[in-house]
N, C-alpha and C positions, 0 to 999 in steps of 0.2 A: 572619495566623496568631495574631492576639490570645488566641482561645481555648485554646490550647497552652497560655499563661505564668498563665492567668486558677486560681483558688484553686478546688479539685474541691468539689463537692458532695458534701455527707455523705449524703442520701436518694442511695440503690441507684437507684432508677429516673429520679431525675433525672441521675446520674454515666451510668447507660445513652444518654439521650438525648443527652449530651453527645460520648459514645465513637460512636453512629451520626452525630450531626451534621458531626463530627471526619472521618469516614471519609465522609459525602459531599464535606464539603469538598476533602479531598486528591485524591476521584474525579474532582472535577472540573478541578482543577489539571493530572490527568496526560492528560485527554480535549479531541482536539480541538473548541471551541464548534460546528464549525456542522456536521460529518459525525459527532461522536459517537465517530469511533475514536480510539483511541491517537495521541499526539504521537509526533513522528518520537524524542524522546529517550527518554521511557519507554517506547516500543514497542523500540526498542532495546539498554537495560537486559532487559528482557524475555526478546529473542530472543537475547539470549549466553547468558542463564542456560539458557533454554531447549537449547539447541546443545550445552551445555555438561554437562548432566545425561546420564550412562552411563547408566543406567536408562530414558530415552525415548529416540524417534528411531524408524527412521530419517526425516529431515528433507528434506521438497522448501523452497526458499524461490522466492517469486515476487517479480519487479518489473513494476509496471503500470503503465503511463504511458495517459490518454487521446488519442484520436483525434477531433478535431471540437470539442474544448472550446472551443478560443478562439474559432473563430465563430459559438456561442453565444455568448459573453461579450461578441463584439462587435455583431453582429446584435441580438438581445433585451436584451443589461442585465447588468448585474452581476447585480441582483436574481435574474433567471430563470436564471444562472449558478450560482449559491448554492443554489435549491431543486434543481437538479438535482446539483447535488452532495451533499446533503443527502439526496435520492433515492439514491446509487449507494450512499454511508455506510449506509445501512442495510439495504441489499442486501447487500453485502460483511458486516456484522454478522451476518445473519442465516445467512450460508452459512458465518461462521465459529463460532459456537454447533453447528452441524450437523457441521462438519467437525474441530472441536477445534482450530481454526486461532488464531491470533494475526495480526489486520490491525490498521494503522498507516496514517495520511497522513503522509510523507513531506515535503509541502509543493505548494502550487497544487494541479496533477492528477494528483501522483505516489503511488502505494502499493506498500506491500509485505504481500508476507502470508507465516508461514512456519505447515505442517501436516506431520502425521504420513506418509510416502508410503512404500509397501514398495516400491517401483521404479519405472523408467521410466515406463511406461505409466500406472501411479496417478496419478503425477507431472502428466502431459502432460492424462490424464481432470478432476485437479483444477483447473489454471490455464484449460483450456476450458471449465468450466464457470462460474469467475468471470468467463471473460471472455462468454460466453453471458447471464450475469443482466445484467452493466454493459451489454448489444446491446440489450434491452427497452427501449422509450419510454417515453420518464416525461411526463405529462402536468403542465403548467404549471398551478397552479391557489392559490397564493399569494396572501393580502391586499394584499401590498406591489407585487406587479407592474401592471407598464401597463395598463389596457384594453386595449390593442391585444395585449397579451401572454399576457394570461392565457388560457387554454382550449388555446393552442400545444401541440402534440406535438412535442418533440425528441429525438433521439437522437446516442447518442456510440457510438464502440467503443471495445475494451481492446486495447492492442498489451500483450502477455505475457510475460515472456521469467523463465527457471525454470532453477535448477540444484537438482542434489542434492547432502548434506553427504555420502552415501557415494560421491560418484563424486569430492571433494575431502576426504577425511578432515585433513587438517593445515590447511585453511583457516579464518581466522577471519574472523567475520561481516561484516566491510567487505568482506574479498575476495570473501566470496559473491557478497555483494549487485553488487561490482562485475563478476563474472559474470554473472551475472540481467539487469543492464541494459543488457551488452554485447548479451546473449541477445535484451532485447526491443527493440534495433534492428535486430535482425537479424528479428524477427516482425512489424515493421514493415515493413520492407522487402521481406519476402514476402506481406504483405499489400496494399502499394501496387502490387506487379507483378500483381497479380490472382490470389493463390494461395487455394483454396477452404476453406472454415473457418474456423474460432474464429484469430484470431492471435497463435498461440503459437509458441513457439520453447525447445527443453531444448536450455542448455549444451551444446557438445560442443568436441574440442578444439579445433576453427577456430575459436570460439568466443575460447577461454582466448588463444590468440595472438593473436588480434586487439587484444584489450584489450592487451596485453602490448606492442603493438606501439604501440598509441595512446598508452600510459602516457609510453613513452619518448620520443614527441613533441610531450608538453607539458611545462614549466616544472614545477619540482617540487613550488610553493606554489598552480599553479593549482586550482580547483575547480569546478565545478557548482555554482549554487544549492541547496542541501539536500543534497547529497551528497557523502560524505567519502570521495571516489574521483575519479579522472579520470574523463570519456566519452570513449569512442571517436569519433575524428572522421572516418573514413571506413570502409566496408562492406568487410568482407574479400571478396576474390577465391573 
C-alpha cells in the first residue's frame, strides 16, 4: 500500500489516475484471485451491512457447497480443478449482477450468496436457479492443462441449503449462515437419496433444531474450516 503514504500529484488528472489505480488496487485485495468473487471476510463485512440496513430486504441467504469437486481435483489435476471453478465464479457473478445478489467463496467449494426474496417460493426459485447454472458442463479448455485433459467435459452439482432473515428476524448473520448449511445438508441428503430437482433445501424448524442439537455436541472452540459455526454431524430424523 506504498501508494497511500506516497506525496499526491498536483496535475487533476494525474491525482485522478492515482484515485482509480488506488481503487483497483483495494478491488483487488477484497476479490478472490482465481473465481473473481468476494473473499469470505469482505463478503461478510458486506452481508451484515447489508442485513442490517431497514430500508432493504427482505433477505434469502444461501450456502453452496459442491457436489463431485473433489473427483475432479483428483481425477484431472488441480489445474482442471481451478478452471472449473473459475467457470462456476463467473456464473455465480453473472446471476448475481442480474439478481442484485452478493456472492462470496467462502473457501475450497463453498459459497454463499445473500438477494432480495419476497418469500418462500422467490427464495427456493432463486437458490434453484443457482444451483441449475453451477449443473451446466464447463468444457476444459486451459493452456495450462494436460493434453490428455484438455477438451474434457466435467460437471459438478450445487447442494443448496437457504434460509430467510424474515422467518428469523433477531438472527445475526453467522446464525444465518449457520442455518443455511444446516439446510444444505439436508439438500444433500435428499439429493443423494434420489429426490428430483435442483438440490435445494429452505430452513425450517427441524432444520433450526438440528443444528441446535449438533451445536451442543461439539466442543465449544471447535470449528469447520472457513466457518465461524459448528456443522451438524448427523441428519435429523
Amino acid at each position: 500500500m506504498e501508494t497511500l503514504t506516497a506525496e499526491l500529484p498536483a496535475d487533476v488528472e494525474a491525482l485522478r489516475e492515482l484515485c482509480l489505480a488506488q481503487r483497483e488496487q483495494l478491488r483487488r485485495l477484497e476479490r478472490d484471485a482465481l473465481t473473481g468473487l468476494l473473499r469470505r471476510e469482505p463478503w461478510h463485512d458486506r452481508a451484515e451491512a447489508w442485513l442490517a440496513d431497514p430500508e432493504t430486504g427482505p433477505w434469502a441467504l444461501a450456502f453452496l457447497d459442491l457436489d463431485g469437486f473433489k473427483p475432479v481435483n483428483d481425477r484431472l489435476g488441480h489445474a482442471a480443478g481451478d478452471e472449473l471453478l473459475r467457470a462456476i465464479g463467473g456464473r455465480l457473478s453473472a446471476w448475481a449482477e442480474r439478481a442484485g445478489a452478493l456472492v462470496g467463496r467462502l473457501g475450497g467449494d463453498e459459497f454463499a450468496a445473500l438477494w432480495p426474496s419476497a418469500g418462500p417460493e422467490a427464495a427456493r426459485v432463486g437458490a434453484a436457479e443457482v444451483a441449475r447454472r453451477i449443473a451446466v458442463p464447463v468444457l476444459l479448455t486451459g493452456d495450462g492443462l494436460p493434453p490428455a485433459v484438455r477438451g474434457a467435459q466435467v460437471r459438478v452439482t450445487a447442494s443448496v441449503g437457504v434460509v430467510r432473515q424474515a422467518d428469523h428476524p433477531d438472527a445475526g448473520l453467522g446464525e444465518l449462515l449457520g442455518l443455511a448449511d444446516a439446510a444444505m445438508y439436508r439438500a444433500k441428503e435428499a439429493g443423494e437419496a434420489g429426490a428430483p430437482g435442483p438440490r435445494v433445501w429452505l430452513a425450517d424448524p427441524d432444520v433450526a433444531a438440528w443444528r441446535e442439537r449438533a451445536a451442543c455436541q461439539r466442543p465449544a472452540g471447535e470449528r469447520r474450516a472457513g466457518r465461524p459455526y459448528p456443522a451438524p454431524t448427523t441428519p435429523p430424523e
